[in-house]
C-alpha positions as CSV (number, residue, x, y, z in Angstrom):
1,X,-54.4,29.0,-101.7
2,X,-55.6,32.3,-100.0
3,X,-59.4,32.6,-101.7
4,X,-61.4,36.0,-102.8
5,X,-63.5,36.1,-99.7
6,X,-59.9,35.7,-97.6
7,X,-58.2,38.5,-99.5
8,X,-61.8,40.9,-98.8
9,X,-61.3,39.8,-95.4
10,X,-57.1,41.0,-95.6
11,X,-57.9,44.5,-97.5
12,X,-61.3,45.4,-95.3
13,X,-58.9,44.5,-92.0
14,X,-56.1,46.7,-93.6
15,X,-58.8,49.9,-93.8
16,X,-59.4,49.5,-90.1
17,X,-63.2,48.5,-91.1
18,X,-65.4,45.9,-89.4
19,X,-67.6,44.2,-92.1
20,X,-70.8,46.8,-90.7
21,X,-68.5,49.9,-91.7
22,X,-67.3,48.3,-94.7
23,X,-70.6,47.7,-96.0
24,X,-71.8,51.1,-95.4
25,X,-69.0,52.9,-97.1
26,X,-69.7,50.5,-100.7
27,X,-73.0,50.8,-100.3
28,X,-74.4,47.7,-99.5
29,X,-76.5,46.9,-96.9
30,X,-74.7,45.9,-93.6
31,X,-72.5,43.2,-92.2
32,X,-74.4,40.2,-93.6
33,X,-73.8,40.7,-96.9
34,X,-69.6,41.3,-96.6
35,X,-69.8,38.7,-94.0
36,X,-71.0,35.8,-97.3
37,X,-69.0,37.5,-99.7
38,X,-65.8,36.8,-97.1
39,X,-67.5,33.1,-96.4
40,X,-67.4,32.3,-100.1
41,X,-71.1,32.0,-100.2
42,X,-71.6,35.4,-102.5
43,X,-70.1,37.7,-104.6
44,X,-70.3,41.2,-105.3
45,X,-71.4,42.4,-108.7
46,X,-69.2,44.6,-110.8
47,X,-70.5,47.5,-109.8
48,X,-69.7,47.4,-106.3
49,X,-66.2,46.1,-107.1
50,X,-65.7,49.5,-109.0
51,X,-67.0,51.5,-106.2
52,X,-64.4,49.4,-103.7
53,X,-61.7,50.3,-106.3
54,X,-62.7,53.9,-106.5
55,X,-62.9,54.4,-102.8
56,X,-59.8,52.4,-101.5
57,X,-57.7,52.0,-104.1
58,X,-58.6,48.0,-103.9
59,X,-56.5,46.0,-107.2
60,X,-59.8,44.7,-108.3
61,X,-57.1,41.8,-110.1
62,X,-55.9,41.0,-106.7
63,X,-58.7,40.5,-105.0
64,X,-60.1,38.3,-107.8
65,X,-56.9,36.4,-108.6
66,X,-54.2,37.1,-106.0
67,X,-52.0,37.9,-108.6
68,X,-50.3,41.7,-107.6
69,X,-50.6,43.9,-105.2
70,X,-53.5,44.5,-102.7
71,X,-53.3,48.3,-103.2
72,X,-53.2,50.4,-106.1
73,X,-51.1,53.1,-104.9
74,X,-52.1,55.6,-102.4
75,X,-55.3,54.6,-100.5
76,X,-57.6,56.5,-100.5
77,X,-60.8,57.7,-98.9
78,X,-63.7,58.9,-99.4
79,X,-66.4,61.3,-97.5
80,X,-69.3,62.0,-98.0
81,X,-70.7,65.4,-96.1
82,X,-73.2,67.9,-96.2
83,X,-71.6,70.0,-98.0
84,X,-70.3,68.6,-100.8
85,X,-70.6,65.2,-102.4
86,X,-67.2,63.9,-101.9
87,X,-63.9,64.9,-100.5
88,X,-60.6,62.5,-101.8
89,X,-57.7,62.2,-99.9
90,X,-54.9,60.0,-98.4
91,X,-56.2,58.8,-95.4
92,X,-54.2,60.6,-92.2
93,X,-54.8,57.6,-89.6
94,X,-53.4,54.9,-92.2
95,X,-51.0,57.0,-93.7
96,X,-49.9,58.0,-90.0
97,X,-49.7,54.4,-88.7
98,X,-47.3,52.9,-92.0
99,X,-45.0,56.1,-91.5
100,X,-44.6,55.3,-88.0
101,X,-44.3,51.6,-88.9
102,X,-41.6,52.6,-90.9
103,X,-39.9,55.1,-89.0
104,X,-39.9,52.5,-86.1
105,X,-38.6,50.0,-88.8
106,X,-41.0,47.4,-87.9
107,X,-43.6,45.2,-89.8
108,X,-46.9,44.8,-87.6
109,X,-49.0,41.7,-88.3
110,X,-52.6,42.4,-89.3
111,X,-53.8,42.0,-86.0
112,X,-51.7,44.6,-84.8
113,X,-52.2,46.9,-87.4
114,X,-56.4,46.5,-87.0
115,X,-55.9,47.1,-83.4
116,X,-53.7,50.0,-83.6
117,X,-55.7,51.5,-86.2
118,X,-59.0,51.4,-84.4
119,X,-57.4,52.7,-81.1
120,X,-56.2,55.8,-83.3
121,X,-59.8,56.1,-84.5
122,X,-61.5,56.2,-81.4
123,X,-58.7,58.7,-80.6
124,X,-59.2,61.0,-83.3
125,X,-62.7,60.8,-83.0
126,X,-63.2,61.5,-79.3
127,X,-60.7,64.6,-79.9
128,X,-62.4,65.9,-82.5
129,X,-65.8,65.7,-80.1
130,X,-63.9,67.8,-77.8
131,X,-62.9,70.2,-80.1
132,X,-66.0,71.0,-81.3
133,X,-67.4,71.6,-77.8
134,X,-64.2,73.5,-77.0
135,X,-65.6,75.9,-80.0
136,X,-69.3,75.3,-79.2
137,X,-68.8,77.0,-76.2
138,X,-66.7,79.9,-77.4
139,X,-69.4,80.9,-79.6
140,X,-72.1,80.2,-77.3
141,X,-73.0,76.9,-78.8
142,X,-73.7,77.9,-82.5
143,X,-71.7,75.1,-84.3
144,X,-72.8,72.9,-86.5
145,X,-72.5,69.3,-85.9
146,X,-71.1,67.9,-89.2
147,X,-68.6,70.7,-89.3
């Protein structure tokens, strides 16, 4: 029988997240505290269990019981920015990678689907670095950073 801290393991794997990122985006602090929760040795109180189902779309059921499904429709992400307090949306790289995976008609394991995701990360984020120094330099470096 698959147990919580297996199924947090599954859904923070699914997001592309290592337990460092994971625990940033909830809220709590760093990769020792997912890593016990996922060990069995911890649990995470309600209130963080409400933030992971408000940010991802996490079945809070699921992950306690196994029973349903591991999402709750879209996923769904969360960002937080200078300018505003949040920004909710589908996220592109996920959403990207299961309409390929279904375009291409396949079903990638989870290690697959981890790796591919982070390669697409690191691809969208060096892209987006050059972008902003392709601007940067058309306007004689006056861009901001977290734009």
């Amino acid at each position: 029988m698959i147990t919580f801290g297996e199924r947090l393991k599954k859904l923070r794997n699914d997001l592309g997240l290592d337990q460092k990122a994971f625990g940033m985006a909830i809220g709590v602090a760093g990769r020792d505290t997912i890593s016990r929760w996922e060990r069995g040795l911890a649990f995470p109180s309600a209130n963080i269990l409400a933030i992971m189902r408000q940010k991802y779309r996490i079945n809070i059921d699921w992950l306690i019981s196994g029973e349903g499904e591991p999402f709750v429709g879209e996923r769904i992400q969360e960002e937080e920015t200078s300018k505003r307090k949040k920004v909710v949306g589908v996220d592109p790289v996920v959403q990207f990678l299961k309409e390929e995976e279904e375009r291409a008609a396949i079903t990638l394991t989870q290690e697959q689907r981890t790796a591919i995701l982070k390669i697409l990360r690191e691809l969208v984020d060096r892209d987006v670095r050059s972008i902003r120094e392709l601007l940067r330099s058309i306007k004689g470096g006056k861009i901001k950073e977290d734009e």
